[in-house]
One Martini backbone bead per residue (centre of mass of N, CA, C, O) as a GRO file, in nm:
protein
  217
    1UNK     BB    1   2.309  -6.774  -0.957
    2UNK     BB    2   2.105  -6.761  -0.691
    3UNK     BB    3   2.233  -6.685  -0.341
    4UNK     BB    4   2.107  -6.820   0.005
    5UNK     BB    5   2.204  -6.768   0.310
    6UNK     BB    6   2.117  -6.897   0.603
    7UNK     BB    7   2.029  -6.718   0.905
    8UNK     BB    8   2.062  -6.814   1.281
    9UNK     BB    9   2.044  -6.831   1.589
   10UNK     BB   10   2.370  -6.992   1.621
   11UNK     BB   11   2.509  -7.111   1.421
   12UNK     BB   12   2.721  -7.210   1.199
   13UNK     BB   13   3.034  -7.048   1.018
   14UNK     BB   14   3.121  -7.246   0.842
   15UNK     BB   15   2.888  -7.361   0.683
   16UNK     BB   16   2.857  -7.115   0.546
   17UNK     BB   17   3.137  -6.997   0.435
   18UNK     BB   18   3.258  -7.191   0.289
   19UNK     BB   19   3.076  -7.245   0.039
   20UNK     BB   20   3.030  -6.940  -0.025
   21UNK     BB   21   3.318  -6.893  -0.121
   22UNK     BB   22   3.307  -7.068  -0.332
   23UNK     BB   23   3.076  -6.939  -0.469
   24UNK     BB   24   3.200  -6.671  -0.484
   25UNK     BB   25   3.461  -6.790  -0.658
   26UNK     BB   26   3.252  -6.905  -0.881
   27UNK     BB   27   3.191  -6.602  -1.013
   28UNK     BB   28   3.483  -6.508  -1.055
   29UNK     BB   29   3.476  -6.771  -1.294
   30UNK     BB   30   3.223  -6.660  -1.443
   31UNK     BB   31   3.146  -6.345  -1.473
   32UNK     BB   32   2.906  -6.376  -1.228
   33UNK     BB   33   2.665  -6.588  -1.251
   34UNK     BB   34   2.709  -6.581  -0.889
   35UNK     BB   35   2.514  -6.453  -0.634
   36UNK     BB   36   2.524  -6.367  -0.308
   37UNK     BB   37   2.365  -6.370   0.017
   38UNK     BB   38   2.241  -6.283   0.341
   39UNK     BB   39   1.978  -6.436   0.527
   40UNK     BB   40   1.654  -6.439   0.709
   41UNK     BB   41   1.341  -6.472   0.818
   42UNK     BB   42   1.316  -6.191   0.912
   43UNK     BB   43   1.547  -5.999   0.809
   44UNK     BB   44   1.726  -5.784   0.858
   45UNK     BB   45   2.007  -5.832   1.059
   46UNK     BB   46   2.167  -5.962   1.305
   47UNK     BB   47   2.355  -6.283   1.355
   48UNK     BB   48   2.411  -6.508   1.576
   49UNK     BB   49   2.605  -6.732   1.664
   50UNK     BB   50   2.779  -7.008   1.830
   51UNK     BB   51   3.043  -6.781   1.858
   52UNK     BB   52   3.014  -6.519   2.050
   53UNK     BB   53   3.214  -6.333   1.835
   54UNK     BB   54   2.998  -6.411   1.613
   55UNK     BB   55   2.850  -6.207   1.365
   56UNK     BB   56   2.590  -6.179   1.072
   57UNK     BB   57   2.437  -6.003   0.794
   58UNK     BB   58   2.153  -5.975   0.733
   59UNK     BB   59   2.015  -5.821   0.412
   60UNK     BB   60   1.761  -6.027   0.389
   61UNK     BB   61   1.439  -6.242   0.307
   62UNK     BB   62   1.400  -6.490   0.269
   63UNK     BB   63   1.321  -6.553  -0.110
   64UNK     BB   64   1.221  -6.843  -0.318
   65UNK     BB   65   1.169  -6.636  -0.563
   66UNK     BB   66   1.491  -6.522  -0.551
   67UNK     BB   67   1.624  -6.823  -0.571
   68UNK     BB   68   1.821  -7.101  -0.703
   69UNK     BB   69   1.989  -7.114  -0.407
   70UNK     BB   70   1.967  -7.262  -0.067
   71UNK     BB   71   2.154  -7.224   0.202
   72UNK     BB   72   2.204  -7.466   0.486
   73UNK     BB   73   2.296  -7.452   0.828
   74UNK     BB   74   2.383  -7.515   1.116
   75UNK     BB   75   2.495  -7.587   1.473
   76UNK     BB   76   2.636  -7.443   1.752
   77UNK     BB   77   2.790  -7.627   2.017
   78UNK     BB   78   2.671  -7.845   2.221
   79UNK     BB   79   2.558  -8.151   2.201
   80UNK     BB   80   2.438  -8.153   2.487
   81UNK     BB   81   2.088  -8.127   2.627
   82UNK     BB   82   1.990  -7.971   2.954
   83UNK     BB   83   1.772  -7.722   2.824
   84UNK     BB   84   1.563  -7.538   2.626
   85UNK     BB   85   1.793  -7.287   2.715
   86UNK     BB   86   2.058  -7.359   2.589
   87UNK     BB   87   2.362  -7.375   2.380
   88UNK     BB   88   2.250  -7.614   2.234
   89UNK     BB   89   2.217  -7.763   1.929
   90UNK     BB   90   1.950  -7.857   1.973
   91UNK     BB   91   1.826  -7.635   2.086
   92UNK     BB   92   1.852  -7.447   1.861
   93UNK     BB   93   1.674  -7.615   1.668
   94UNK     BB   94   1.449  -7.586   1.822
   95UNK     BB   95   1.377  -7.270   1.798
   96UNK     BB   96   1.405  -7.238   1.478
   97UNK     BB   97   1.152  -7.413   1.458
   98UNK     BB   98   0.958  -7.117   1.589
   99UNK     BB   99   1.013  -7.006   1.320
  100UNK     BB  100   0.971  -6.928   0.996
  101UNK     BB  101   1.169  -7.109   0.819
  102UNK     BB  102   1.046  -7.383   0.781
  103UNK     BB  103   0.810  -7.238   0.573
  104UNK     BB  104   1.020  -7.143   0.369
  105UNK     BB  105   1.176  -7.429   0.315
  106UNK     BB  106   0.942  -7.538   0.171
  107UNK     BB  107   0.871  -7.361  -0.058
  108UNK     BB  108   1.163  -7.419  -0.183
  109UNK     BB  109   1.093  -7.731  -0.227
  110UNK     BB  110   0.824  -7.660  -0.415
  111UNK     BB  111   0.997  -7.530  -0.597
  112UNK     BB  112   1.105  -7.455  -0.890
  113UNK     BB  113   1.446  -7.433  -0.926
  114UNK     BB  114   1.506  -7.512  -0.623
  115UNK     BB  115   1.767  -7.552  -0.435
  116UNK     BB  116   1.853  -7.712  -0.136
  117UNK     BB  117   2.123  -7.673   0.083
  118UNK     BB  118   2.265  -7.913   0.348
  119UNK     BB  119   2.474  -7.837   0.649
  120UNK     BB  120   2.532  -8.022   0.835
  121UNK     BB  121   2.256  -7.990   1.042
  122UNK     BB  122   2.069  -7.861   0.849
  123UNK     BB  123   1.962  -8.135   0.790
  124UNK     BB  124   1.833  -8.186   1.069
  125UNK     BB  125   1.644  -7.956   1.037
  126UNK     BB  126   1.487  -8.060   0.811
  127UNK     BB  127   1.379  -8.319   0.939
  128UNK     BB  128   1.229  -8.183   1.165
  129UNK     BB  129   1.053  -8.061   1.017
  130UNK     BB  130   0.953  -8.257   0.760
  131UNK     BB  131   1.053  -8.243   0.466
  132UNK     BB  132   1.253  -8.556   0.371
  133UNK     BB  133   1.092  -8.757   0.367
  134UNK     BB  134   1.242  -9.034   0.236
  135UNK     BB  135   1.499  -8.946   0.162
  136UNK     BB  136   1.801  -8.846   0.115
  137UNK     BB  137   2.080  -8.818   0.324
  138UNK     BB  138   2.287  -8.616   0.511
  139UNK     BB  139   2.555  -8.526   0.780
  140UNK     BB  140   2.633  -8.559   1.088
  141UNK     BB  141   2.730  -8.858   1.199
  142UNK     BB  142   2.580  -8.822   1.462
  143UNK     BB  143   2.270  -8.755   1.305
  144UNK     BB  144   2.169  -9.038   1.170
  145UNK     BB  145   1.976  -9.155   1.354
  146UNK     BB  146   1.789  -8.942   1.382
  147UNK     BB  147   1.714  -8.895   1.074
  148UNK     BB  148   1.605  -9.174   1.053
  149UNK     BB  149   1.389  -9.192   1.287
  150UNK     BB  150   1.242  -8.938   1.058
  151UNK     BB  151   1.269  -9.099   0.761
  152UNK     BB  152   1.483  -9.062   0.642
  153UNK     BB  153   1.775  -9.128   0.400
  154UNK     BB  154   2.027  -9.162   0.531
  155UNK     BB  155   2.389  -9.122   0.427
  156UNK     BB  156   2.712  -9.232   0.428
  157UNK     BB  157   2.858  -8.905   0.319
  158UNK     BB  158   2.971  -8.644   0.172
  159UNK     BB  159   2.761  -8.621  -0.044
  160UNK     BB  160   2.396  -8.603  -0.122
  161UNK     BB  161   2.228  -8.620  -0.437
  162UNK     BB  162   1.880  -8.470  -0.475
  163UNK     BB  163   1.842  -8.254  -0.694
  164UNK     BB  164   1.705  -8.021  -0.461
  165UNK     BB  165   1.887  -8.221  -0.241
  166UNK     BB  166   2.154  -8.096  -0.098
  167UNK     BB  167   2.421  -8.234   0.083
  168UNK     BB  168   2.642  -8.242   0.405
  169UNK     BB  169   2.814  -8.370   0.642
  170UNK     BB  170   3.055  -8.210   0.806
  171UNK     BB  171   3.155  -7.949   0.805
  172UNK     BB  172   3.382  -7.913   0.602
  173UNK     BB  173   3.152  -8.025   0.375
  174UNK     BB  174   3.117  -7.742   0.239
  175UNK     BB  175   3.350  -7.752   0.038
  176UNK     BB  176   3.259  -8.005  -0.135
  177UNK     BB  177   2.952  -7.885  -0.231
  178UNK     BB  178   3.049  -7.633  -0.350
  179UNK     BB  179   3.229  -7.767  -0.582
  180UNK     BB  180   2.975  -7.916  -0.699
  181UNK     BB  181   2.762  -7.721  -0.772
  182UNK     BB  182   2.960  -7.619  -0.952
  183UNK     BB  183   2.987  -7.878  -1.125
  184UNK     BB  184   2.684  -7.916  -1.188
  185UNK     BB  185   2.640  -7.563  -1.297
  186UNK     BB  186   2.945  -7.529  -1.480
  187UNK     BB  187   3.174  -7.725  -1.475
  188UNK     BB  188   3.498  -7.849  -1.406
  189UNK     BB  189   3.670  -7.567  -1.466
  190UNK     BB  190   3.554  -7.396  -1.244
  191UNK     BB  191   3.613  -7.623  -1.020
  192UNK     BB  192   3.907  -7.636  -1.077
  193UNK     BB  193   3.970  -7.333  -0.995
  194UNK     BB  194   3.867  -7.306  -0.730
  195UNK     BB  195   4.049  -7.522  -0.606
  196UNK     BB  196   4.298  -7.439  -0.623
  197UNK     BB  197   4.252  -7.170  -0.495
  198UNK     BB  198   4.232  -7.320  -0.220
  199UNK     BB  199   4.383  -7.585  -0.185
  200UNK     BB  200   4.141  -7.809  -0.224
  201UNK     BB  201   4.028  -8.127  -0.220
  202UNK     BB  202   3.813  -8.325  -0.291
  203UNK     BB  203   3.580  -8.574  -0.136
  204UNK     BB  204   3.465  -8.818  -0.225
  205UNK     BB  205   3.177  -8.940  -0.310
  206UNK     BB  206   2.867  -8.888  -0.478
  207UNK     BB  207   2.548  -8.971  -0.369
  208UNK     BB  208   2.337  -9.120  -0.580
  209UNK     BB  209   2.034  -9.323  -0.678
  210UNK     BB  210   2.226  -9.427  -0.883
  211UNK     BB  211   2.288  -9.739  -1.071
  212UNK     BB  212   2.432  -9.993  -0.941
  213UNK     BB  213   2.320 -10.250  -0.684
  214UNK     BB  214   2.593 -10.299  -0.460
  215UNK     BB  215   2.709 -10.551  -0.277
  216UNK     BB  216   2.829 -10.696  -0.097
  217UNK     BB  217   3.196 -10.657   0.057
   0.00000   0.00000   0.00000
């Protein structure tokens, strides 16, 4: 499984580095099976994140014919948007949308056996595409009737499983994203090794489309 992380201007570096160590630490448990690369639409460069310290090298340009999954992160900064040029995560994921990315991650989910993995803000990133209208969804808590605004089918879960369109709730569910798509794409056995190793218990329930629909309760 070849994974592509995408880097853009601003992102939240837990988003990425979370799951990705997680899938990171998923290949040398499968014996190479799964290997990591950091991109962005634009192909290599430097990448700040929305933590000024913080920033990540991305060495190629996503590129979803080489790609088996596309992990998409959000945006740090303040939640509230002052003006369109503020360093707040709405501002944020608005340049973004005026970059290429947009039109790579549309690619992404129209290619066959391509997921598209997105982490709190991620999320609503492609909501803002228009990528995922109608589909099943979740976020960061804060922003699902935004997300739900835009079309999406909201879900307040820790991680919500739509076959090419894996999504995880708040910045930290990106720990539990990564162990279940180990464990989706290689057996409980390699996510519970991988568990072991980071001393973290996955949380909540997955949830998809599927099996009885429950009454109120």
């Amino acid at each position: 499984m070849r994974v592509q992380a995408v880097l853009f201007d601003g992102f939240d570096p837990l988003d990425v580095l979370g799951p990705l160590e997680v899938l990171y630490a998923g290949g040398h448990a499968t014996g190479g099976a799964i290997t990591v690369e950091l991109v962005s639409a634009e192909g290599p460069r430097d990448v700040p994140s929305g933590l000024a310290a913080i920033s990540l090298r991305a060495t190629a340009r996503l590129d979803p014919s080489r790609a088996d999954l596309v992990l998409l992160p959000g945006a740090a900064g303040a939640t509230e948007q002052r003006d369109p040029d503020d360093d707040s995560i709405p501002a944020r994921l608005g340049r973004t949308l005026r970059t290429g990315l947009p039109g790579l991650l549309g690619d992404a989910l129209a290619r066959p056996g391509v997921t598209v993995a997105g982490v709190c803000g991620g999320s609503l990133l492609l909501a803002l595409a228009g990528l995922v209208e109608g589909r099943p969804a979740t976020g960061h808590h804060a922003a699902l009737d935004g997300m739900a605004g835009l079309g999406v089918r909201a879900v307040r879960a820790r991680v919500v499983d739509d076959g090419d369109l894996v999504t995880g709730g708040g910045v930290t569910s990106g720990l539990d994203l990564g162990l279940y798509l180990l464990e989706r794409e290689f057996g409980p056995r390699v996510a519970h090794a991988v568990e072991e190793l980071f001393a973290y218990e996955r949380r909540g329930v997955v949830w998809s489309d599927t099996g009885t629909e429950p009454v109120a309760i």
